[in-house]
C-alpha positions as CSV (number, residue, x, y, z in Angstrom):
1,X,185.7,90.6,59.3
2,X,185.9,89.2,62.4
3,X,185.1,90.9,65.9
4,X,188.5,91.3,67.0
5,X,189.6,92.5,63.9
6,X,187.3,95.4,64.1
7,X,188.3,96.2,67.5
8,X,192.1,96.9,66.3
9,X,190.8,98.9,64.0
10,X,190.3,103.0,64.5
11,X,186.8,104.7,64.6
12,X,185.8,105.5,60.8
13,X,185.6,109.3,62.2
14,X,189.5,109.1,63.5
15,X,192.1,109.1,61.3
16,X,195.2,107.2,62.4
17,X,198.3,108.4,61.7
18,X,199.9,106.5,59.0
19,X,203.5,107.9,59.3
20,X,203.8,107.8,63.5
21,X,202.4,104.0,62.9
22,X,205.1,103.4,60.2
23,X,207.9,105.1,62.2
24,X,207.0,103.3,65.0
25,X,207.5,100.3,62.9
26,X,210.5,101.1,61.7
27,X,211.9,101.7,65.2
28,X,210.5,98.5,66.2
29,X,212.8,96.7,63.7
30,X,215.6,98.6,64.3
31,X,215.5,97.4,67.9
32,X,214.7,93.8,67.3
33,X,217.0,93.6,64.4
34,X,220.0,94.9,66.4
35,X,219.4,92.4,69.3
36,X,218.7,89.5,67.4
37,X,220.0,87.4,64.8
38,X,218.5,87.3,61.5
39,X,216.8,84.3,61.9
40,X,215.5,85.4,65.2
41,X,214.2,88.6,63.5
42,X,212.4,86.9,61.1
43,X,210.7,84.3,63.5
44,X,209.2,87.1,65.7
45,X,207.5,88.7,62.7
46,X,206.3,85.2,61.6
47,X,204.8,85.1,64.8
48,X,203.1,88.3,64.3
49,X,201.6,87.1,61.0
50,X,200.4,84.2,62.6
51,X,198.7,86.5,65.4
52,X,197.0,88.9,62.4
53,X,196.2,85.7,60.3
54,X,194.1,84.5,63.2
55,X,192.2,88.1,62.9
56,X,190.7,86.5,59.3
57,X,189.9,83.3,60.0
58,X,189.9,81.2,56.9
59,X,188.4,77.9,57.7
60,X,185.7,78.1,55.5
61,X,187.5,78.9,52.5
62,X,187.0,75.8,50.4
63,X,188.9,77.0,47.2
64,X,191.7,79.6,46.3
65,X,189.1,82.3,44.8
66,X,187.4,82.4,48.2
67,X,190.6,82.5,50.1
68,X,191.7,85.6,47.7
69,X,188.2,86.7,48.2
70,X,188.7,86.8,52.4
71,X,192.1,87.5,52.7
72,X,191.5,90.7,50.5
73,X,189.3,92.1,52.9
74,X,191.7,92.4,55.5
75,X,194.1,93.4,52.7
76,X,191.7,96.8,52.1
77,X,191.3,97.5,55.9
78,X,195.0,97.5,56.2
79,X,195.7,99.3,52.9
80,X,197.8,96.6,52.1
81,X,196.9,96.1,48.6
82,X,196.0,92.5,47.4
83,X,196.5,89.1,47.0
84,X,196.2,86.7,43.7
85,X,197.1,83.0,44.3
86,X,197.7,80.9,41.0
87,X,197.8,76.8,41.5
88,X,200.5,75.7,40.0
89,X,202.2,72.0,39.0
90,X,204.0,71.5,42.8
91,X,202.5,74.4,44.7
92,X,200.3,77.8,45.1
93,X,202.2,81.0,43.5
94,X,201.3,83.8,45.8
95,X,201.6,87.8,44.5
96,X,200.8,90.3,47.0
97,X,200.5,93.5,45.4
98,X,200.0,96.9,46.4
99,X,202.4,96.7,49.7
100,X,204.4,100.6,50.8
101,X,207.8,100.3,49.2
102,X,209.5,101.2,51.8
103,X,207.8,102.8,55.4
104,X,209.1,106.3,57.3
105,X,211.9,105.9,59.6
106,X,213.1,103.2,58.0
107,X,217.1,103.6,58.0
108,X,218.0,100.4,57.9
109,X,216.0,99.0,55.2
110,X,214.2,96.1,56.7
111,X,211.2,96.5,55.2
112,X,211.6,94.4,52.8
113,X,212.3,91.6,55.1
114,X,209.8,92.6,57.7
115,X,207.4,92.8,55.5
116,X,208.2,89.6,53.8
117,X,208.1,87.7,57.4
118,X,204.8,89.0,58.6
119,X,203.1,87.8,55.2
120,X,204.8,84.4,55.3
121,X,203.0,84.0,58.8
122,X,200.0,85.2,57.6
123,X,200.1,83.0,54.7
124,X,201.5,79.7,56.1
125,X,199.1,80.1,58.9
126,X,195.8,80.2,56.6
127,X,197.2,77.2,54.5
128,X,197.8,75.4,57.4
129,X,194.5,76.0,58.9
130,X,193.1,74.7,55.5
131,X,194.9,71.7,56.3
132,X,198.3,72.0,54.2
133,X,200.7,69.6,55.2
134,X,204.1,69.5,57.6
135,X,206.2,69.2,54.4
136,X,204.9,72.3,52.6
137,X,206.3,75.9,53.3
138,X,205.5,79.2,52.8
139,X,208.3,81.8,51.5
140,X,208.8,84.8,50.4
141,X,210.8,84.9,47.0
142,X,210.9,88.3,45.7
143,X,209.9,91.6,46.6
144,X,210.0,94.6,44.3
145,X,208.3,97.9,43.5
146,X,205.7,96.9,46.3
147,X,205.2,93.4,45.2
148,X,206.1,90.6,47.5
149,X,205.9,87.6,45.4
150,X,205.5,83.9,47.6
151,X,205.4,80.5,47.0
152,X,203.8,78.1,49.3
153,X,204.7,74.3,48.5
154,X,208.3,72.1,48.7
């Protein structure tokens, strides 16, 4: 874990509040997604799983084991459950398991999509640092029962 990674995180003898963090999440979205369109939305948390991909640096992950293997670590810090890639014919299945359903205060419901943005920055930015090309893209294609399920290729 990188040095500015640990940083963002709270002392081990402080316990953060989960549910004012989540609320303050969900309030976040609210705002954003009432202002701005959809697509707008879904850019600036991109952008914000760009920013916490750069937190893990992956540029010496040589193989998808190793990638799993890093990205989990910052997985478990956030309590975000984990990731299994599988390389398939045309591109890399991702499954992220282990993600909150849903978060407090969220009325709206964009969880779901929120959540689903973030980890397509976070995972389109490692690929990229590995050197994935300009044609290849990473998006979310399902999310259920705390499983966001991705697919980074055509």
């Amino acid at each position: 874990m990188n040095e500015a990674f640990r940083r963002l995180m709270p002392p081990e003898d402080t316990a953060a509040d989960p549910h004012g963090l989540a609320l303050l999440t969900a309030l976040t979205a609210a705002e954003i997604w009432s202002t701005a369109s959809t697509a707008q939305a879904r850019a600036f948390f991109g952008a914000v799983g760009r920013r916490l991909a750069a937190l893990e640096p992956m540029d010496a992950a040589v193989d998808l084991p190793l990638l799993a293997t890093r990205a989990n670590k910052l997985w478990a810090a956030l309590d975000w459950g984990h990731v299994i890639f599988c390389m398939e014919e045309d591109g890399i299945a991702i499954r992220h398991q282990g993600l909150p359903h849903a978060i407090d205060g969220d009325v709206d419901g964009h969880w779901p999509e929120l959540i689903a943005a973030v980890l397509e920055g976070v995972y389109d930015s490692w690929f990229r640092e590995l050197g994935s090309g300009p044609a290849l893209v990473t998006r979310a294609m399902d999310f259920n029962g705390g499983v966001l399920d991705l697919w980074h290729g055509r």
